[in-house]
C-alpha positions in Angstrom: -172.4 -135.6 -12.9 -176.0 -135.4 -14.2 -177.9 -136.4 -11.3 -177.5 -136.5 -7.5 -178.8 -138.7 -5.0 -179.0 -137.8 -1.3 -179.0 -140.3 1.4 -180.3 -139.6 5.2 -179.1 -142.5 7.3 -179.8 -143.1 10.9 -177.0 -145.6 11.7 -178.1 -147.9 14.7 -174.8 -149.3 14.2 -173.1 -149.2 17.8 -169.6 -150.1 16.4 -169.4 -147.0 13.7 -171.3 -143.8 13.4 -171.8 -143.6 9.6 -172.4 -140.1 8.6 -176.3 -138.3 8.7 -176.7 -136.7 5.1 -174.4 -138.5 2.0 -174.9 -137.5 -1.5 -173.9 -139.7 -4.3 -173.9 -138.6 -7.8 -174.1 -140.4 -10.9 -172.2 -139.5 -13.9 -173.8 -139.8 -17.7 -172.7 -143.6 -18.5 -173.6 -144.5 -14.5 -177.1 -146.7 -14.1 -179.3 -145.9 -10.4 -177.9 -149.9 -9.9 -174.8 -148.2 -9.5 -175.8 -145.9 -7.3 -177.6 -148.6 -5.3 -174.5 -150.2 -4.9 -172.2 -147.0 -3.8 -174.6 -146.6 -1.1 -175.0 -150.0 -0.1 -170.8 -150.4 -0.2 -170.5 -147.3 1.7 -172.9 -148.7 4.9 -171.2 -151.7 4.7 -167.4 -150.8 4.4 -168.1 -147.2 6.8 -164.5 -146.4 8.5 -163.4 -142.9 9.6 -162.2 -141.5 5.9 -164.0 -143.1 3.3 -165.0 -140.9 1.0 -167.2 -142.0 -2.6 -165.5 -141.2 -5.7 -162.6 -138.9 -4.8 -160.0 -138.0 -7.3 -156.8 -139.2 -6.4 -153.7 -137.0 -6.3 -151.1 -139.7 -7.1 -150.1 -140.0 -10.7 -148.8 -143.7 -10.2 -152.6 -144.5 -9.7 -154.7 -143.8 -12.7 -157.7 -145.1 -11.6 -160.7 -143.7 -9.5 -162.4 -145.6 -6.9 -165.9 -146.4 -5.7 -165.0 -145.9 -2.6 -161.9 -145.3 -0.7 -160.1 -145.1 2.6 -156.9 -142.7 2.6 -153.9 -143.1 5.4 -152.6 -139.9 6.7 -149.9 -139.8 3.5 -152.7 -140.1 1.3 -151.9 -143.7 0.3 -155.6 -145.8 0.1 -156.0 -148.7 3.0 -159.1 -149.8 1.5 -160.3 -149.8 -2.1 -163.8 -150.5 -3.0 -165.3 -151.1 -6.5 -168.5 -151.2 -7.0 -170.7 -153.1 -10.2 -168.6 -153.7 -12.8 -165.1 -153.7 -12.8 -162.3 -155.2 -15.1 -160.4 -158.1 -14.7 -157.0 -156.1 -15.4 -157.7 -152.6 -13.5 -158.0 -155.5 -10.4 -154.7 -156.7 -10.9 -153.0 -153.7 -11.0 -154.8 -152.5 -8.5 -152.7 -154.8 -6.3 -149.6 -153.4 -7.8 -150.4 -150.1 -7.2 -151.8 -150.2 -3.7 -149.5 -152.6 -2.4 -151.1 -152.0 1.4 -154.6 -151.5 1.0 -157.3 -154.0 1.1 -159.2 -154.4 -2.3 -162.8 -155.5 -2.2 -165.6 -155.3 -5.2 -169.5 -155.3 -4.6 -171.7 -157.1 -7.1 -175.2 -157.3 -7.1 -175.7 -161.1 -6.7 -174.3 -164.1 -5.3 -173.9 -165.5 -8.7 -172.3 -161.9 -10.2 -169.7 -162.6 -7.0 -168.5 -166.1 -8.0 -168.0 -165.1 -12.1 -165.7 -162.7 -10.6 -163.9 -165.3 -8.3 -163.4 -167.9 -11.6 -162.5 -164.8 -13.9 -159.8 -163.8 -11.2 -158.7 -167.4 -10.9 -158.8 -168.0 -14.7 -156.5 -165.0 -15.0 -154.3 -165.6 -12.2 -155.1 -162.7 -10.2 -152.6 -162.4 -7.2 -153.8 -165.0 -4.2 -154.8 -163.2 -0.9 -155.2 -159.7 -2.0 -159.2 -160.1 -3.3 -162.1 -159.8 -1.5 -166.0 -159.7 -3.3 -169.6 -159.2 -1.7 -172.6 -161.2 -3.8 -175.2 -159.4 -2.8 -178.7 -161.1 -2.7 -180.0 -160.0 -6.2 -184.0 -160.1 -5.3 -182.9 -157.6 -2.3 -180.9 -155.6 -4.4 -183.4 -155.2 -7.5 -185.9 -154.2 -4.7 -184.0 -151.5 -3.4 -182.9 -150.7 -6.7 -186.3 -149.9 -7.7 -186.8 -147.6 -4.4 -184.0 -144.9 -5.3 -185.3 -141.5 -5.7 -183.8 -138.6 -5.5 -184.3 -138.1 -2.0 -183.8 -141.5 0.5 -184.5 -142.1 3.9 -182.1 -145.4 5.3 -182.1 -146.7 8.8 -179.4 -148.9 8.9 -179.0 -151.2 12.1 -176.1 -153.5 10.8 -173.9 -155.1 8.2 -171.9 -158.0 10.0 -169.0 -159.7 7.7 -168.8 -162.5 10.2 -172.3 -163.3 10.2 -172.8 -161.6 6.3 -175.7 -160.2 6.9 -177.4 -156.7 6.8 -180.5 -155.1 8.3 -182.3 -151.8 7.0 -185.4 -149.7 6.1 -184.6 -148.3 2.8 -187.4 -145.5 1.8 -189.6 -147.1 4.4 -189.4 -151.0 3.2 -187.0 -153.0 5.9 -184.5 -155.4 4.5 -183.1 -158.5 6.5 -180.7 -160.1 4.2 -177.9 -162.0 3.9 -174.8 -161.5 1.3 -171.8 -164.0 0.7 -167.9 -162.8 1.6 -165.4 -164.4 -1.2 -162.4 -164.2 -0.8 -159.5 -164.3 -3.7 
């Protein structure tokens, strides 16, 4: 990792207690849009487990996730990719982690629906997919407020109503994003 990023967040969130101090690195061929992202997924997708980046001990998965949420056998429940992400490490994906829910976060509403038509186009498996377009003027805002030290008050992130509240390094964010589903 060449650089790290450390996030203070004051969750208002009632329903989960997302954790105070979360560092994120970012590795040589990583972008701070990346980084951006890993921190916006993680506030969004919080459960009990999820850790950013972990290396995975299971040699019939060779990939890494953004984000992931490990059972008690060590077998991911939720896998979260963040920015880019190909077409065919999606579909087996599915293969490999037969039980968890697979989700990718882009950075705009339009970034969200090339991925739907790619996944359609290539006949991703039905009912396994979901993808959150962020809104993109939001997200090149907060992408421009990433330091190396952040302060984040987050009151929400509701997939029913897709929206999300919260001060990021002092500027508050009322937004909405889109839920597709594949």
């Amino acid at each position: 990792m060449s650089h790290k990023f450390n996030f203070v967040i004051d969750s208002q969130d009632r329903r989960r207690e997302i954790p105070r101090n979360v560092i994120i690195g970012r590795k040589d061929t990583e972008t701070v849009a990346h980084v951006a992202l890993k921190v916006i997924g993680y506030m969004l997708f919080y459960r009990d487990r999820l850790r950013i980046e972990p290396r995975l001990h299971d040699d019939a998965i060779p990939f890494e996730p953004t984000l992931v949420q490990l059972d008690y056998e060590l077998r991911p429940m939720l896998w979260v990719e963040c920015g880019e992400c190909g077409i065919n490490k999606l579909d087996k994906l599915s293969v490999k982690c037969p039980e968890a829910e697979i989700w990718v976060v882009k950075r705009s509403f339009a970034a969200a629906a090339e991925l739907k038509v790619q996944m359609a186009k290539h006949e991703l498996r039905k009912g396994r997919y979901g993808i959150i377009g962020l809104d993109a003027a939001m997200f090149d805002e907060v992408e421009t407020l990433v330091r190396g030290r952040n302060a984040i008050m987050w009151l929400e992130g509701d997939f029913e109503e897709k929206k999300m509240q919260f001060d990021f390094n002092g500027l508050w964010f009322d937004t909405e994003f889109t839920v597709l589903r594949h």
